[in-house]
N, C-alpha and C positions, 0 to 999 in steps of 0.2 A: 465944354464947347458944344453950341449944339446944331444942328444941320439948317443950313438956311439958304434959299436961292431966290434969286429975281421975280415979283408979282409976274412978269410977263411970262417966265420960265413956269411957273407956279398954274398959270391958267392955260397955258398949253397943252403943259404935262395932266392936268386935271380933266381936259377936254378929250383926251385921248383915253385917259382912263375911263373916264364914265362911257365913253363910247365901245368899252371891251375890245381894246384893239392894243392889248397886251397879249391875248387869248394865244395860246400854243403853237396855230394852225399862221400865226402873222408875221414873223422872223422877227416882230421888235426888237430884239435882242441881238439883231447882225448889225455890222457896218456896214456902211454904205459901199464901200469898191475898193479893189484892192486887197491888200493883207488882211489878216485880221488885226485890230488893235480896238479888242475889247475894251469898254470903261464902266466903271463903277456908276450906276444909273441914280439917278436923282431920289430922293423919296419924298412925300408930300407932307410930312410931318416934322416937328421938332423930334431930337431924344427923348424927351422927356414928356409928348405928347403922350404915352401910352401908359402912364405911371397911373395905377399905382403896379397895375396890372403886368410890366412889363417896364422895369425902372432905366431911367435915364445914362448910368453908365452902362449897362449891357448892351443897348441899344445902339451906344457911339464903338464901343471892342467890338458889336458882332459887324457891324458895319463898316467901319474905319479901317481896322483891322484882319478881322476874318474874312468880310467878304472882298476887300482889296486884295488879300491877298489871294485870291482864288484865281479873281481877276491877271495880277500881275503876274503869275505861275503859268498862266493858261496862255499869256501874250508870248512868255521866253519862251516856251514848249513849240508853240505855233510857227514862231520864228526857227526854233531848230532843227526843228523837223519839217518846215516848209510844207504847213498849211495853211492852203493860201483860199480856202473858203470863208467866206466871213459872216456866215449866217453859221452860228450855233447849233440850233436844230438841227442841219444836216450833219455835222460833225456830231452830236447828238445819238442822230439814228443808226450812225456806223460804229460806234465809238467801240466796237468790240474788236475791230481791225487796227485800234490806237494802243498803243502804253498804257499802262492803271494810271500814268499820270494826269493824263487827256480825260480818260475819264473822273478824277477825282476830281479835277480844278474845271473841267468845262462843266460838270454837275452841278458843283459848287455854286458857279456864275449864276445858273440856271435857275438852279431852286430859289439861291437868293435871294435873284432879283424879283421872281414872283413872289416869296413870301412877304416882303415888304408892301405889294398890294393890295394882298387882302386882308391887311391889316388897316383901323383906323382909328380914330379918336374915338372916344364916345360911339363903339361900333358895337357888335353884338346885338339881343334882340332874336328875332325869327325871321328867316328871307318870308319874300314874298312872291306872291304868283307861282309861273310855271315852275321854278325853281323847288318852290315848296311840295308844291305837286308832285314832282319827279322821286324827291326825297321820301314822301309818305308812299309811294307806290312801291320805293325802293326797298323799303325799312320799316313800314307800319303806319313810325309816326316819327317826327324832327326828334322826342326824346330820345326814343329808341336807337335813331340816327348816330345823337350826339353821342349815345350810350358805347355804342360800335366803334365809330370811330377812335373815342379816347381810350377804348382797351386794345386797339390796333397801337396807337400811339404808346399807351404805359406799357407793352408787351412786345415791341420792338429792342432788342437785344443790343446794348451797347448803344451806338450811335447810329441815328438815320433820321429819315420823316415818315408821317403817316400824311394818303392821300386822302383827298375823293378825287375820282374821276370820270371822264364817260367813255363806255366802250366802244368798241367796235361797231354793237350794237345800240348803241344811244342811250345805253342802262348806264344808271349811275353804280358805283361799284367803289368797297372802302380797300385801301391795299396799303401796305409798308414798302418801307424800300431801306437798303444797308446804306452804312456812309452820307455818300452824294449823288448815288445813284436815285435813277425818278423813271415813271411808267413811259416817259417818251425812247430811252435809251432802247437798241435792237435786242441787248441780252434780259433786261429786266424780265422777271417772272410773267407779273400781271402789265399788260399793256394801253396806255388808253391816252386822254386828253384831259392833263390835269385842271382842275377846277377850285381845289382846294389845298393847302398845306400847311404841314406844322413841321417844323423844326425840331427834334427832340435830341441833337446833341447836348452836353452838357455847357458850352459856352453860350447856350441861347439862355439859361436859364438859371447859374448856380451859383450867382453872386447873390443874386433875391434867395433864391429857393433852395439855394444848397442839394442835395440829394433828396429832396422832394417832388419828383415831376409831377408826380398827379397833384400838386398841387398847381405847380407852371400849368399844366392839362387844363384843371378847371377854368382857372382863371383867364386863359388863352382865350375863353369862348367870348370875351367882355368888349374885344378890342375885332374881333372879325367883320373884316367889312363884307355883306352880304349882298350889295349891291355890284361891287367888283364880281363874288361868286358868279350871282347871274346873267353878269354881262359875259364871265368866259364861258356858261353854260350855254347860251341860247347861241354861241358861233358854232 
C-alpha cells in the first residue's frame, strides 16, 4: 500500500516545506489549542519513492507502524497524565521532569517527523551555498563532513540517530543521541538546532540491509534532500 494524499494537500505541504517552516525554532509539530492530540504528519512521497536506496516495505513498517505508534503512545501518556501543552518542543525542552515514557514516545514523534523531510527522491548530490560554506568551514571539506558524520552514525551503540546541528554558537556541530532522544531535549549531552538526521535503529534499515548499517549509512546519502537542510539551516 503506499502513501498518497490530495494535489492540494500535496502543494501546501510542499510550500511549507521549501519555505523551511518545519525548522525546530517553528512548533510545526504542535496542535493548534487544547489537548494534545498529536498526528501522524503527512510525507511528500510514495514508499517506494526511495528505492532502491531505502525499499518500499521499510518505509510503510517505519511509518505506519513505528512511527504511529509513537504518535498514539504519546496521545494516551498525554491524556493520563494531563499534559495539556500541545506544542512538542516545549514538552521537548522539559522532558527530564516526564516518565522515560514521555520521553521515548514524544522523541519518537519528533525525530520522525523530521527525518521524513530531509529525505527525497532522486535527493543527494552536494548542498549548495551558505550551507556548504558552513560545512567546509566546519569540517574541511563536505567529504570530510560525510566522513564524520557516518562514523558518528556506524559508532552509535545499539539504537539511536546521528545529528548535524547548529549550536548555540551558529557552529555546525556532528552529535549522536540514544534511543529517541535528539539535541533539542533539556538532558541531552550535546545541545543545538537540528539540521539534519539519520535514523540508525535497526527497523529503519534491516529488511534491505540486515545487520549491515554502513551499508544503510552509505546509501542514505542518495535520497537526502539538501534543500530541506538549508532551509532549516538558514532559520
Amino acid at each position: 500500500m503506499e502513501n498518497s494524499f490530495s494535489r492540494r494537500e500535496f502543494i501546501k505541504v510542499s510550500a511549507l516545506t521549501t519555505a523551511g517552516v518545519v525548522a525546530a525554532n517553528t512548533g510545526i509539530f504542535a496542535t493548534p489549542h487544547g489537548d494534545p492530540n498529536f498526528k501522524l504528519p503527512p510525507i511528500l512521497y510514495d514508499f517506494k519513492a526511495l528505492e532502491p536506496h531505502i525499499d518500499a516495505m521499510t518505509m510503510e513498517i517505519h511509518y505506519s507502524k513505528h512511527h504511529q505508534g509513537y504518535v498514539d503512545n504519546l496521545n494516551k501518556l498525554c491524556s493520563d497524565m494531563h499534559i495539556h501543552d500541545p506544542n512538542l518542543e516545549n514538552i521537548l525542552k522539559m522532558v527530564s521532569k516526564f516518565p522515560q515514557g514521555v520521553r521515548n514516545n514524544a522523541g519518537g514523534h519528533w525525530n520522525h517527523s523530521m527525518f521524513w523531510t530531509i529525505m527525497k527522491p532522486n535527493g543527494g548530490g552536494v548542498p549548495k551555498g551558505k550551507l556548504l560554506e558552513a560545512i567546509n568551514a566546519s569540517f574541511e571539506s563536505f567529504e570530510k563532513f560525510k566522513e564524520l558524520f557516518a562514523n558518528e552514525a556506524k559508532n552509535r551503540f545499539g539504537s539511536g540517530w546521528a545529528w548535524l546541528i547548529k549550536n548555540s554558537e551558529g557552529k555546525l556541530q556532528i552529535c549522536s543521541t540514544p534511543n529517541q532522544d535528539n539535541p533539542i531535549m533539556d538532558l541531552a549531552e550535546v545541545k543545538g538546532n537540528p539540521i539534519l538526521c539519520l535514523d540508525v535503529w535497526e527497523h529503519a534499515y534491516y529488511l534491505k540491509y540486515q545487520n549491515k548499517r554502513v551499508d544503510y549509512i552509505t546509501n542514505w546519502w542518495n535520497v537526502v534532500n539538501w534543500d530541506m537542510v538549508a532551509g532549516r539551516f538558514s532559520i
